[in-house]
DRENZA-170962 format. One line per 8 residues: their letters; for each residue x, y, z negated of N, C-alpha, C. Coordinates in steps of 0.02 Angstrom, whole numbers. Each point is the difference from the previous one (the first is absolute). Example, Ala and Ser with C-alpha at 12.3 -4.5 7.8 and 13.67 -1.06 7.14 Angstrom:
BEGIN
as) 660 -284 -390 -45 59 0 45 60 0 | -18 53 36 42 59 -3 -39 55 -37
END
This chain:
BEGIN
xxxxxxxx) 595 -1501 31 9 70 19 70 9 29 | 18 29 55 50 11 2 47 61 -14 | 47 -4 22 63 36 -38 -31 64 15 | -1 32 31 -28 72 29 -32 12 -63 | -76 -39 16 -73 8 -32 7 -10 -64 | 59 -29 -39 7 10 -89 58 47 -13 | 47 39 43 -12 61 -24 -16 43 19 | -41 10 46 -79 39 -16 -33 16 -49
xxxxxxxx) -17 -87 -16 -31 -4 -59 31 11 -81 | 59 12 14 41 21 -71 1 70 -5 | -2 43 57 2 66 -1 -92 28 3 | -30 -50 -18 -68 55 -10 -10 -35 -57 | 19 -57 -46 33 -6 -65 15 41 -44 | 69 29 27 20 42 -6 -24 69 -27 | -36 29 65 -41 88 11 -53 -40 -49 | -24 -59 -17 -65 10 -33 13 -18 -71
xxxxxxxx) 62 3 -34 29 -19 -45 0 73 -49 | 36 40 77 49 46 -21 -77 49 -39 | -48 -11 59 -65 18 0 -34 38 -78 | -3 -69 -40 -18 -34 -48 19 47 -48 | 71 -23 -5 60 46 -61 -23 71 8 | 0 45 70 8 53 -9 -72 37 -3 | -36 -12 12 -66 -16 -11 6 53 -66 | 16 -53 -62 2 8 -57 54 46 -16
xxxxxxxx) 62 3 18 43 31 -9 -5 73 20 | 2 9 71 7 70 18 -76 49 -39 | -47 -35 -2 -83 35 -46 25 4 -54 | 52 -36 -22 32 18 -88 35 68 14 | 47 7 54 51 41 29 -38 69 -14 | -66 11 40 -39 28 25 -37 46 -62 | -32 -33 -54 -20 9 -42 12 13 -65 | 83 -33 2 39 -5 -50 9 75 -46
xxxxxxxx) 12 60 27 2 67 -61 -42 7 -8 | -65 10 55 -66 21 -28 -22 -30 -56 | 1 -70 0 -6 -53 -77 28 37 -40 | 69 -3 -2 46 8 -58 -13 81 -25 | -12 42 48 -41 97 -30 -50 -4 -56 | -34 -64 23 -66 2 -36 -2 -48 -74 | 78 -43 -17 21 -44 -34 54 53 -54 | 31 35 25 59 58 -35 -43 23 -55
xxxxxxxx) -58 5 -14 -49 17 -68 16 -54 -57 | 21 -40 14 8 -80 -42 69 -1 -10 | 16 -60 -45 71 -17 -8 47 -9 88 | -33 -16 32 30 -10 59 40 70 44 | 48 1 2 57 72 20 51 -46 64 | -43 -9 33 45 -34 66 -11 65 74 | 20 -7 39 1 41 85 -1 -69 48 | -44 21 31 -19 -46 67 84 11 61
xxxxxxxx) -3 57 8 56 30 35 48 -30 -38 | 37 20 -59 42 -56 -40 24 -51 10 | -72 -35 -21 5 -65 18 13 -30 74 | -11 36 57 6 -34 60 69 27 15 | 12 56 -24 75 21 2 45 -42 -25 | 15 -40 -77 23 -49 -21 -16 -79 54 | -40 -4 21 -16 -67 63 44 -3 65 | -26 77 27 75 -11 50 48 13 3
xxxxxxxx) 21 41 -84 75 -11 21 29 -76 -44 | -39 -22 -18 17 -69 -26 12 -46 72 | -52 12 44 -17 -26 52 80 -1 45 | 1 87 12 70 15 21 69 -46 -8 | 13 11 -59 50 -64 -34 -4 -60 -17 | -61 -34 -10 -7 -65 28 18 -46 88 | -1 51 29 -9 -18 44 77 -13 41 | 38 6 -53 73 -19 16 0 -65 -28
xxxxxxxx) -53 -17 -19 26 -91 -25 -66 -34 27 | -46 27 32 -53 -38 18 2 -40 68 | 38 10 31 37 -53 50 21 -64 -26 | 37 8 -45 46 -50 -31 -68 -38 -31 | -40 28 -46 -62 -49 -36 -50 -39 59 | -19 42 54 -46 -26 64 65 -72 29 | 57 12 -1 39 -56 23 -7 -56 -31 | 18 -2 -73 -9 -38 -32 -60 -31 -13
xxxxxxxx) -55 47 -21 -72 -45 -26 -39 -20 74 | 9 40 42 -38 5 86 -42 35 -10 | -35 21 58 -60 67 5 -31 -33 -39 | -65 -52 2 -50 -34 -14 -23 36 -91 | 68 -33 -36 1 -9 -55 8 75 -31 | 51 27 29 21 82 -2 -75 52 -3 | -30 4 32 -88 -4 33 -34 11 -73 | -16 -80 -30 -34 -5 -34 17 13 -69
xxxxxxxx) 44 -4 -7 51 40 -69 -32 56 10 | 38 67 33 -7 49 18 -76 21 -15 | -65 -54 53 -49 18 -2 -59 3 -72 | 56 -46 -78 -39 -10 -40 32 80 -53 | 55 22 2 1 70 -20 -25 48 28 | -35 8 38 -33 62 55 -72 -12 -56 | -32 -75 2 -49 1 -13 14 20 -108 | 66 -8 -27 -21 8 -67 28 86 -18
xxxxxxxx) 25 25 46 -5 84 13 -79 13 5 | -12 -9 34 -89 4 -5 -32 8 -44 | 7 -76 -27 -24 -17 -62 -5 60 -89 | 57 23 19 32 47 -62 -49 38 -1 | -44 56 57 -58 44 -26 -71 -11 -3 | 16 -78 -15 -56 -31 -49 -18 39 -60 | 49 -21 -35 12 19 -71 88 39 -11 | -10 60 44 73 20 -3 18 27 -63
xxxxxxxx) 79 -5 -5 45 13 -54 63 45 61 | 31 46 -59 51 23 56 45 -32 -13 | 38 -41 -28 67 -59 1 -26 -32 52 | -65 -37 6 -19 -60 41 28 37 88 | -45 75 -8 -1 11 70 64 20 30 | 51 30 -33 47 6 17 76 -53 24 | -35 -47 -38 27 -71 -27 -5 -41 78 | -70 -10 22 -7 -27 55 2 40 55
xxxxxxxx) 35 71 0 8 44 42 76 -12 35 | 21 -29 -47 63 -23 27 -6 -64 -3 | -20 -45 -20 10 -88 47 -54 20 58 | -32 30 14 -43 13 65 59 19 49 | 48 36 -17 67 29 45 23 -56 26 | 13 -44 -47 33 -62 35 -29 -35 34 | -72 -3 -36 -54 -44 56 14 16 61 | -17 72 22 -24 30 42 55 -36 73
xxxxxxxx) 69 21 -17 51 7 17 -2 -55 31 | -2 -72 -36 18 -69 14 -59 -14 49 | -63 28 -23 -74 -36 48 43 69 79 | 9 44 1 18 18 64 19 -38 33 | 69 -15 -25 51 -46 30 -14 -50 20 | -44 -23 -27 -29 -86 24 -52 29 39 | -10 41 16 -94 5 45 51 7 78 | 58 58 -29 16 11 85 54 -53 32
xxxxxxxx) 29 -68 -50 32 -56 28 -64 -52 24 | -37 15 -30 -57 -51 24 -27 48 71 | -22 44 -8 -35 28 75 58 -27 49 | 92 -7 -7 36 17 49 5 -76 17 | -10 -39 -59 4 -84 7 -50 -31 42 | -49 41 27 -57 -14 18 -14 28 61 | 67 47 32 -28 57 40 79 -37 38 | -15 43 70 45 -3 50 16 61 39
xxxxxxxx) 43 21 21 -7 62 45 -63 12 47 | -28 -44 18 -64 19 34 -66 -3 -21 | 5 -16 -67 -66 1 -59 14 56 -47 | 28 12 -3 41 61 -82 -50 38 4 | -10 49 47 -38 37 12 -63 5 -21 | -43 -78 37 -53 -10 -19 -10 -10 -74 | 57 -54 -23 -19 -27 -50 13 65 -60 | 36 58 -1 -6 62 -42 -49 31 -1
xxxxxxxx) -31 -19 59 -55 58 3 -60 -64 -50 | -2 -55 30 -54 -34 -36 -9 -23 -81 | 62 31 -12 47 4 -82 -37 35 -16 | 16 69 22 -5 67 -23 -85 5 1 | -44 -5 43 -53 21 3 -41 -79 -73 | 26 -21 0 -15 -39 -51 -9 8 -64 | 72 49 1 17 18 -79 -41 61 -2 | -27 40 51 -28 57 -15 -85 10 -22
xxxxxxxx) -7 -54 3 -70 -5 6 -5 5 -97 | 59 -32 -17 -18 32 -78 -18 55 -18 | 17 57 25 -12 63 6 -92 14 -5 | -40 -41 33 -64 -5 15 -29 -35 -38 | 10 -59 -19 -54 -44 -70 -12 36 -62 | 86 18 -32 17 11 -59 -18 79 -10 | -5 62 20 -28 44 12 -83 21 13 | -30 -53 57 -62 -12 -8 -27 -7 -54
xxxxxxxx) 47 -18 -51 -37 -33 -44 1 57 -52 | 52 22 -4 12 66 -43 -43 54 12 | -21 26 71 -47 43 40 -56 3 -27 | -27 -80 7 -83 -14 -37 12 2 -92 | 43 -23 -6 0 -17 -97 4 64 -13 | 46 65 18 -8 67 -41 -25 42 37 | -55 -23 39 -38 61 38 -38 52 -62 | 2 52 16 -9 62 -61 23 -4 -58
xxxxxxxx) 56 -40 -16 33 2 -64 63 54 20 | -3 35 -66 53 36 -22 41 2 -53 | -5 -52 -22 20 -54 -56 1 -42 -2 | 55 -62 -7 12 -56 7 -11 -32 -56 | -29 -24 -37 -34 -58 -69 56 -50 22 | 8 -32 -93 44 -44 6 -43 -71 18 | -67 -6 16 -34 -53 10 17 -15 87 | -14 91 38 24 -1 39 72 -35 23
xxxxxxxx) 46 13 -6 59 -11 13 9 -78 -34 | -24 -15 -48 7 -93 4 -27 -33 42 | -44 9 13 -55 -2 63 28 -28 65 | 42 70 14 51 17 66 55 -66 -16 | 48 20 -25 59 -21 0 -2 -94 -34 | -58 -33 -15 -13 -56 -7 -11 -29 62 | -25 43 43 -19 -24 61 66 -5 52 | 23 57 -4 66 -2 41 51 -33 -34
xxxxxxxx) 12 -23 -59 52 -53 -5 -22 -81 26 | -71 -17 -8 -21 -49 18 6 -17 84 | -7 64 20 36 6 98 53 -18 8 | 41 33 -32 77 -9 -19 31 -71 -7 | -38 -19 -26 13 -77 -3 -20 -34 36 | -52 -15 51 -39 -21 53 66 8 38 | 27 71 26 53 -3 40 61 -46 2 | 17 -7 -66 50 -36 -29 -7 -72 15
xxxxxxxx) -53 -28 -10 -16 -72 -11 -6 -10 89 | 13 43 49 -7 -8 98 38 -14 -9 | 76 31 -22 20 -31 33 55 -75 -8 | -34 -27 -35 10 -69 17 -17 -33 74 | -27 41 15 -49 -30 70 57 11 71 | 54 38 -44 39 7 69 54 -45 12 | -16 -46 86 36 -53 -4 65 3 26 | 61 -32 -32 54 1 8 19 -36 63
xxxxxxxx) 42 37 35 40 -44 79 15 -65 -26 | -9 -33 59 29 -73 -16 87 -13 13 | 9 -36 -50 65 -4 35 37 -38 37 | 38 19 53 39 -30 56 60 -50 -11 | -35 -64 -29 83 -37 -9 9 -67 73 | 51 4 8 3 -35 63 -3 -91 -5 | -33 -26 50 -10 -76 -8 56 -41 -42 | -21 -41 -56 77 -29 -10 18 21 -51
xxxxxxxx) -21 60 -38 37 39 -63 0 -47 -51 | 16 -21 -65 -7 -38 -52 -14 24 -57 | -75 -14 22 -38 50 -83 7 -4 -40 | 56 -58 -47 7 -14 -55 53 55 -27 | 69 -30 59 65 36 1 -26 87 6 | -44 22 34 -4 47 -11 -32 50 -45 | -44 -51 -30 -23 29 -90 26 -7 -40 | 45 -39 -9 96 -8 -59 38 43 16
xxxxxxxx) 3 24 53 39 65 2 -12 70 10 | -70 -14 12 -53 65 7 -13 47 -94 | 5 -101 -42 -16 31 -80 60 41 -33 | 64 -30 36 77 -2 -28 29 81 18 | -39 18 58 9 47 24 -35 73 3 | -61 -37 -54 -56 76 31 29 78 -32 | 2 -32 -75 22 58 -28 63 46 15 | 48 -28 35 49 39 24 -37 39 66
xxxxxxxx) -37 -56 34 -6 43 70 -46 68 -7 | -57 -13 -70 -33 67 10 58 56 -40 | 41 -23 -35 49 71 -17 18 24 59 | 13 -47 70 43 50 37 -40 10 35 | -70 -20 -15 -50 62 74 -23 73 -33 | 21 -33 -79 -29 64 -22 68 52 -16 | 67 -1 13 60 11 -1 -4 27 87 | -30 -27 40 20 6 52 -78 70 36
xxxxxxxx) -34 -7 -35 -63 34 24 5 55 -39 | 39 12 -54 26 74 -14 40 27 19 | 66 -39 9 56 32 59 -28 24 58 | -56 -44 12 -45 20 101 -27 76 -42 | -33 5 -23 -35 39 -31 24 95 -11 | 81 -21 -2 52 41 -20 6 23 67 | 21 -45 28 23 13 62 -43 20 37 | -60 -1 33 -41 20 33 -40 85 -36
xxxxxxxx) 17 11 -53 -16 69 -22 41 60 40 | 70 -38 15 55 46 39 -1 11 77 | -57 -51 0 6 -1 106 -39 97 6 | 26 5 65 -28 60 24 -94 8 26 | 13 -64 12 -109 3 18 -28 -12 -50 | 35 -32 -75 -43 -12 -81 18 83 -16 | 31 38 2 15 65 -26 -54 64 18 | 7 -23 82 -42 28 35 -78 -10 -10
xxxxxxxx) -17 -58 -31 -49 -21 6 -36 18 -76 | 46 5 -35 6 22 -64 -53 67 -32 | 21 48 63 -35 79 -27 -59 -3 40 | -11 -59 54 -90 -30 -6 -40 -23 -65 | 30 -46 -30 -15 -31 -50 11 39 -58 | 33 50 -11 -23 46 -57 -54 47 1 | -26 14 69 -66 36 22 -46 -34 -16 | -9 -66 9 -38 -49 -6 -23 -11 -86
xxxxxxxx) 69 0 -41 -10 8 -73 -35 61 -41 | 1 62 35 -10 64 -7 -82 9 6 | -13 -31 50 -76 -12 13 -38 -57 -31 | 26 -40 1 -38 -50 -42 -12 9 -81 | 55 39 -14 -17 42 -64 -50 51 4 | -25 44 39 -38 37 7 -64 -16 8 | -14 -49 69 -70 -23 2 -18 -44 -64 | 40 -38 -43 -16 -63 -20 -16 29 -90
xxxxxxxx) 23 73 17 -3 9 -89 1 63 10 | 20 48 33 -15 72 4 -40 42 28 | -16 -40 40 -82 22 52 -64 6 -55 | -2 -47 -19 -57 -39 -48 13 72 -56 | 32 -6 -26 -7 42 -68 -33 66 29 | 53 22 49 -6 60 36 -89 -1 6 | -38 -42 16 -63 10 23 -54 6 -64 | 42 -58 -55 -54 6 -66 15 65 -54
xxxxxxxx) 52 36 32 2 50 -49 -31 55 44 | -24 15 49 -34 58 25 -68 -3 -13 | -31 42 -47 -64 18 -42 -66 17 37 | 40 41 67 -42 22 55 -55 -72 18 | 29 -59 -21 -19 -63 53 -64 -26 -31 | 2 46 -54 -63 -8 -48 7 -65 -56 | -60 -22 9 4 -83 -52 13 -65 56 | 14 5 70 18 -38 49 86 -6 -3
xxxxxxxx) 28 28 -37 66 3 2 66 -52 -37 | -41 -30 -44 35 -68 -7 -14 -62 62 | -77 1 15 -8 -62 44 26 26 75 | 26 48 -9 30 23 90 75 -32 -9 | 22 -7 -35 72 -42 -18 -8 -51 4 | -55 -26 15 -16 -87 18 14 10 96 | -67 68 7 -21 -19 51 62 29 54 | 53 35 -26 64 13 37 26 -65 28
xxxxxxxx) 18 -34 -53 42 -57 3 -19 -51 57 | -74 4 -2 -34 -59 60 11 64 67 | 4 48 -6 16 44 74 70 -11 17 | 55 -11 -52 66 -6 14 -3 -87 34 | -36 -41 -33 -7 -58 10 3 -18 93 | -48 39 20 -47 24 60 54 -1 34 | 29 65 -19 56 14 39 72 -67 27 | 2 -6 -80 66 -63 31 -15 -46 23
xxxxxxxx) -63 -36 -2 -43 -54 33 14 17 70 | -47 70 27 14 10 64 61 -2 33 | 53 44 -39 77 -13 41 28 -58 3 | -31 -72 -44 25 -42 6 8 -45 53 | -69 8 -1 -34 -58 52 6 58 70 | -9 50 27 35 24 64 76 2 -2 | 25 20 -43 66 13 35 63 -67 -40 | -44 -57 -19 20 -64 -22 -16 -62 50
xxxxxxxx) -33 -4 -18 -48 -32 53 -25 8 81 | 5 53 11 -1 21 62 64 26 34 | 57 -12 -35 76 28 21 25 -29 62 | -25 -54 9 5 -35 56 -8 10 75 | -62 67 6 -18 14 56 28 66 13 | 54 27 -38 40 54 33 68 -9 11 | 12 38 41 89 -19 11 33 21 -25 | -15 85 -42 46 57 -10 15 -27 -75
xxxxxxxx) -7 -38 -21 46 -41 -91 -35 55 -35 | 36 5 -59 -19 22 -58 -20 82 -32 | 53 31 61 18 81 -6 -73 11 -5 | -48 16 53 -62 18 15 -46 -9 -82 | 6 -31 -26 -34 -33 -74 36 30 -47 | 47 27 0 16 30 -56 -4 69 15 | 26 37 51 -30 63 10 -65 23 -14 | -67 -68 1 -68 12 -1 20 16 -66
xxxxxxxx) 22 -48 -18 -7 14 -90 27 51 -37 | 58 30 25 8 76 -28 -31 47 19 | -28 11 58 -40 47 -1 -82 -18 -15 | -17 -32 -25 -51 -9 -28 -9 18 -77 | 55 -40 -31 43 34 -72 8 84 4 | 9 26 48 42 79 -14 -98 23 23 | -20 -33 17 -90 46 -2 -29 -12 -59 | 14 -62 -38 -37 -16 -40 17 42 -76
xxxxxxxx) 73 12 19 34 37 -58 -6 79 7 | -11 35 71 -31 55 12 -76 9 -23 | -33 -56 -14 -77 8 2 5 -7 -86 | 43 -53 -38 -19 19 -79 39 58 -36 | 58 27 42 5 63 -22 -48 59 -4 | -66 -15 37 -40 43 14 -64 5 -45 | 15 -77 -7 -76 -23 -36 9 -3 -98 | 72 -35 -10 -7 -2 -55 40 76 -32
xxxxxxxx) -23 -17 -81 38 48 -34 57 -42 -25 | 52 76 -7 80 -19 4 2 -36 -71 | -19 25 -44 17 -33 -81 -35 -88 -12 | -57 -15 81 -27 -71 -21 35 -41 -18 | 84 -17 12 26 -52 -27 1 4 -66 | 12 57 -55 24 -13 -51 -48 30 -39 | -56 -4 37 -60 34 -39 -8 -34 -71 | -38 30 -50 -18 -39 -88 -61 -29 33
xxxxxxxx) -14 -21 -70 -65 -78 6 -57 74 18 | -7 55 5 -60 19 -10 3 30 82 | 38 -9 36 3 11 64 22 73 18 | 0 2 69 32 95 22 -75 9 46 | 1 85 -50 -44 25 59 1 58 47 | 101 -8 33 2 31 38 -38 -20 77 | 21 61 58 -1 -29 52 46 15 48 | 12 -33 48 69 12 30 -23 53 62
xxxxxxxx) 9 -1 65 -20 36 52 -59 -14 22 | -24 -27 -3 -93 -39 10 -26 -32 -62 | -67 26 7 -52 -37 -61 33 -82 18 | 6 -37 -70 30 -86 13 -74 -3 32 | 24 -70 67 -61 -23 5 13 -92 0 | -51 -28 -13 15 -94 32 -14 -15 43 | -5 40 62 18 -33 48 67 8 40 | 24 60 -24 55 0 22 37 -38 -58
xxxxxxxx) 9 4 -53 12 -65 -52 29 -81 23 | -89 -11 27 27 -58 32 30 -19 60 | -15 31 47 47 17 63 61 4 -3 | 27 27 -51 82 10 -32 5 -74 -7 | -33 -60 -49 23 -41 -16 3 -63 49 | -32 22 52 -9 -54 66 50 26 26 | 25 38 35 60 47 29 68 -46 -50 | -9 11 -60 56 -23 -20 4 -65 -6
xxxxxxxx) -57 -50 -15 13 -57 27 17 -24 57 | -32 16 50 42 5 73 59 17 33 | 31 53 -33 67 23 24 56 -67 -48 | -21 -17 -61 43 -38 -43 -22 -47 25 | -22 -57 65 -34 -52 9 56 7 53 | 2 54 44 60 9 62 72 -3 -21 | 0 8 -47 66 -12 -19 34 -47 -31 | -35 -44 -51 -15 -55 -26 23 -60 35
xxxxxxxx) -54 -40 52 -11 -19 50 65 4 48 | 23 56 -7 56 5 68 50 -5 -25 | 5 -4 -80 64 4 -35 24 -85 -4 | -75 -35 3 11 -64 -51 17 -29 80 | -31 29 55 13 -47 67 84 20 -9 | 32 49 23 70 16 5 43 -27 -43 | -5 -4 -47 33 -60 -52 2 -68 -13 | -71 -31 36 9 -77 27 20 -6 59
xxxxxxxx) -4 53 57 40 -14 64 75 9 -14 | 37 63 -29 79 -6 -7 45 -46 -42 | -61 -14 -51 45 -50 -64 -56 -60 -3 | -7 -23 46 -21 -68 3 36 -62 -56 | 59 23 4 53 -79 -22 3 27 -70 | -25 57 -18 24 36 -76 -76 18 -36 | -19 3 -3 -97 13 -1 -14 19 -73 | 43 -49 -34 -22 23 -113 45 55 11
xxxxxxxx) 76 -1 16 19 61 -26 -10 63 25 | -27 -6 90 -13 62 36 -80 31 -62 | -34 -30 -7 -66 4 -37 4 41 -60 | 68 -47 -32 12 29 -66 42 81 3 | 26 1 41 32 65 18 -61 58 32 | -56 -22 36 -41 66 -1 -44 -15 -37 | -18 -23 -57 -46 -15 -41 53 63 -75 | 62 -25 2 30 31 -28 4 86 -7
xxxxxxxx) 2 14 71 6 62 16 -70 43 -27 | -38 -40 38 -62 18 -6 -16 -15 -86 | -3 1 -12 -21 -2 -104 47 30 -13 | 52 27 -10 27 30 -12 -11 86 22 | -26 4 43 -35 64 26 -73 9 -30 | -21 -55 5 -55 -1 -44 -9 9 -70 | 50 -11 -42 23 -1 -55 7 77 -30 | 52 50 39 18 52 14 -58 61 -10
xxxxxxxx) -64 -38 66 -36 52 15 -67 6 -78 | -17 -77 -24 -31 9 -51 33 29 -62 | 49 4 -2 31 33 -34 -17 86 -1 | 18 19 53 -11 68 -4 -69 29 23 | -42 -54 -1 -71 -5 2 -33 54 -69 | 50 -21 -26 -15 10 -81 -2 63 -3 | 46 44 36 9 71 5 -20 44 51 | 17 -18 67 2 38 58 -73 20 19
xxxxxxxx) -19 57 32 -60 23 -4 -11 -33 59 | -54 -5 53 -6 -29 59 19 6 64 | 9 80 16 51 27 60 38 -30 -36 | 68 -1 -11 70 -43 -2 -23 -70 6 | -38 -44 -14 0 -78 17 3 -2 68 | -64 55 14 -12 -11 78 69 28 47 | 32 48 -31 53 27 45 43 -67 -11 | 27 -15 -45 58 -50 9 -11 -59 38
xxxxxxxx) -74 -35 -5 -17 -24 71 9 10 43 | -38 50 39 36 23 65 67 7 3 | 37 29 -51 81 -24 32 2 -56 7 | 5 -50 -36 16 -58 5 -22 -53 72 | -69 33 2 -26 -51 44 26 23 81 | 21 84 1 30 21 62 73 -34 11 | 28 -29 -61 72 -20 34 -13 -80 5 | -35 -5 -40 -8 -97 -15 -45 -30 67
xxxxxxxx) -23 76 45 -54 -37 61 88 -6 70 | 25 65 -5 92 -8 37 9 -52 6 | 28 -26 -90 61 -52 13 -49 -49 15 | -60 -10 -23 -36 -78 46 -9 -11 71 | -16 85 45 17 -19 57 79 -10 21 | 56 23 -36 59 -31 18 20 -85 -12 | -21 -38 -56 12 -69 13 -46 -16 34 | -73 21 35 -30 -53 34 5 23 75
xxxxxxxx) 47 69 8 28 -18 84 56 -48 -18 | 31 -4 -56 55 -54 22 -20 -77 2 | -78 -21 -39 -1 -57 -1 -39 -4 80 | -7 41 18 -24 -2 96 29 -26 44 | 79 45 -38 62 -10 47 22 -79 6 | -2 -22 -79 19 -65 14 -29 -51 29 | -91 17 -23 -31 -43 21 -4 -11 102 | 16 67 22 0 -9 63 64 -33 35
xxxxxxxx) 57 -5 -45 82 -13 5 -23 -79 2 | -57 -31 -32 -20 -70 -9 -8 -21 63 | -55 28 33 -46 -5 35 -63 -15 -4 | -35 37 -47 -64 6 -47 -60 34 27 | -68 -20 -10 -27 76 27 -11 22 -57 | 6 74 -19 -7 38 -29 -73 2 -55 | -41 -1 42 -64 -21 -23 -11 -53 -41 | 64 -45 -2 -18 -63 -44 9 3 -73
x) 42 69 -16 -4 12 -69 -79 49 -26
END
């Protein structure tokens, strides 16, 4: 195979890895309070919101040392670590306890943090300025398709339930840790560059000093990939790029855990209203699938770069957030286990329901995608710590917003969105006219990012 064609083949590795994990993960994400509403009758006194609130901001502050660990152990290994706590978070609402869940609510932070960091040094190890593009988009539409198995599956298993049985939910979550691990065990499959030593080297002499030497040298990549780390938080296009990537956190909290509730607590939806929290998730799925693979994969055949793709995506976001202000009731986030039976400005309906959740998979697919291309084109030579710095940002916003998940009625989520996403769509078109500028200062075509 050649060099091209294996990493190719490491980056659909990769998306089908990432696949796997989230599969299981984000349908935990998804499902996670509605479980736990129907569990609060029992010894069990945990919050889904809580808990994902404790993840990213664990996530947040990990992610100042998760450079330094991806240096030292390498993606590969970083990966599969990472990928075997995702799967024993899972595991916990088997037979949940609230020490357990809270417990692995934070080594999931660290997981989380470290498997970032290694997914976006591996996409950049694998990618070139004239693949990035593609190869984000063929990432991204990879990872989204979890959105669609793991939900399907939820859709059919609680169709007319309005109650979740604990036979139920072992059921579920046996299945998705066993995914979880499937993911984990890929990626072994992803093959490492060969390395370049020149005719003549002396393999002996150079494994006596390779042994004499290792342990110092990974202190200073990992000494040296937090200083990068430091330093690149202060540049003006990571700053800028910054109040993108907290929009990005803001929403992913919303679709991934606030949408969902929002839909199983409206009473109107009848006894269809738990399995429509399946069938959201495969519409959000829909959505990021589609933005992936056009405006990933197909980035190639326009000239105008990135701007055009993210504009789609805020205003797609500011309809979709006009249309569930309309549809849902304001108290659905923090509704009790027995649901709200208000209504907001229109009888709720599911189809506008789900339309909301395709809309928002799509607009977060445009931004995504264009975030992860812009960050392997400017920090090519820096890739764990550029990663770890909007991975950072981003969980940490995420962190924030489940937090006040807990309280805020639904106008305010949705308003502070729209601020956010009106200044965070600015400063992204300000670093990517400048990465234009340079790229044309090269002598580049434009189109090649």
């Amino acid at each position: 195979m050649s060099s091209e064609g294996k990493k190719l083949f490491n980056i659909i590795i990769l998306g089908v890895s990432f696949m796997f994990i989230f599969t299981a993960f984000q349908s935990c994400g998804n499902i996670a309070q509605t479980v736990i509403t129907n569990l609060n009758s029992t010894d069990f006194h945990g919050s889904g919101y809580t808990s994902m609130s404790i993840i990213y901001g664990v996530l947040s502050a990990s992610n100042l040392i998760s450079p330094s660990l991806v240096a030292i152990v390498g993606p590969q290994f970083s990966m599969v670590v990472s990928g075997v706590f995702y799967s024993l978070y899972i595991a916990v609402f088997i037979q949940p306890a609230t020490w357990a869940f809270y417990t692995a609510s934070v080594l999931i932070g660290i997981a989380a943090a470290v498997l970032w960091t290694a997914q976006g040094n591996c996409l950049t190890e694998n990618s070139d300025e004239n693949t990035i593009g593609r190869n984000s988009g063929i990432f991204w539409a990879l990872l989204q398709c979890s959105l669609i198995f793991g939900n399907l599956y939820i859709y059919f298993a609680w169709q007319g339930k309005t109650h979740i049985s604990e036979s139920d939910r072992r059921t579920v979550f046996i299945a998705l840790t066993v995914i979880s691990l499937v993911g984990t065990v890929l990626f072994f499959l992803i093959r490492k560059q060969e390395d370049t030593k020149a005719p003549g080297d002396d393999d002996s002499t150079n494994e006596i000093l390779g042994e004499s030497s290792s342990a110092r040298n990974k202190m200073m990549r990992a000494v040296a990939a937090f200083k990068k780390s430091i330093t690149l938080s202060f540049t003006k296009e990571m700053l800028l790029l910054s109040v993108t990537t907290a929009y990005t956190g803001l929403v992913l909290t919303f679709f991934s855990g606030v949408y969902g509730t929002c839909i199983g607590a409206v009473n109107r939806f009848g006894s269809e209203e738990k399995s429509l929290i399946g069938l959201s998730g495969i519409f959000i799925g829909v959505g990021e699938i589609l933005g992936g693979g056009v405006f990933g994969l197909l980035s190639k055949r326009s000239g105008s770069g990135r701007n055009p793709v993210v504009m789609l995506g805020i205003l797609v976001h500011f309809i979709a957030f006009y249309l569930i202000f309309f549809n849902m009731p304001n108290d659905a986030p923090i509704a009790p286990m027995e649901g709200t039976d208000q209504v907001a400005y229109m009888i709720p309906s599911k189809e506008v329901a789900m339309l909301c959740s395709f809309l928002l998979g799509l607009g977060d697919s445009c931004f995504n995608t264009q975030l992860l291309s812009i960050l392997g084109f400017l920090y090519s030579e820096d890739s764990a710590p550029a990663f770890a710095i909007f991975k950072f940002v981003q969980s940490i916003c995420a962190a924030v917003a489940y937090f006040y998940s807990n309280y805020f009625l639904l106008q305010w989520q949705l308003l502070i969105m729209v601020l956010v996403g009106f200044f965070g769509t600015i400063t992204f078109f300000t670093v990517e006219w400048g990465a234009a500028a340079a790229l044309a200062a090269r002598g580049s075509d434009y189109s090649s990012i």
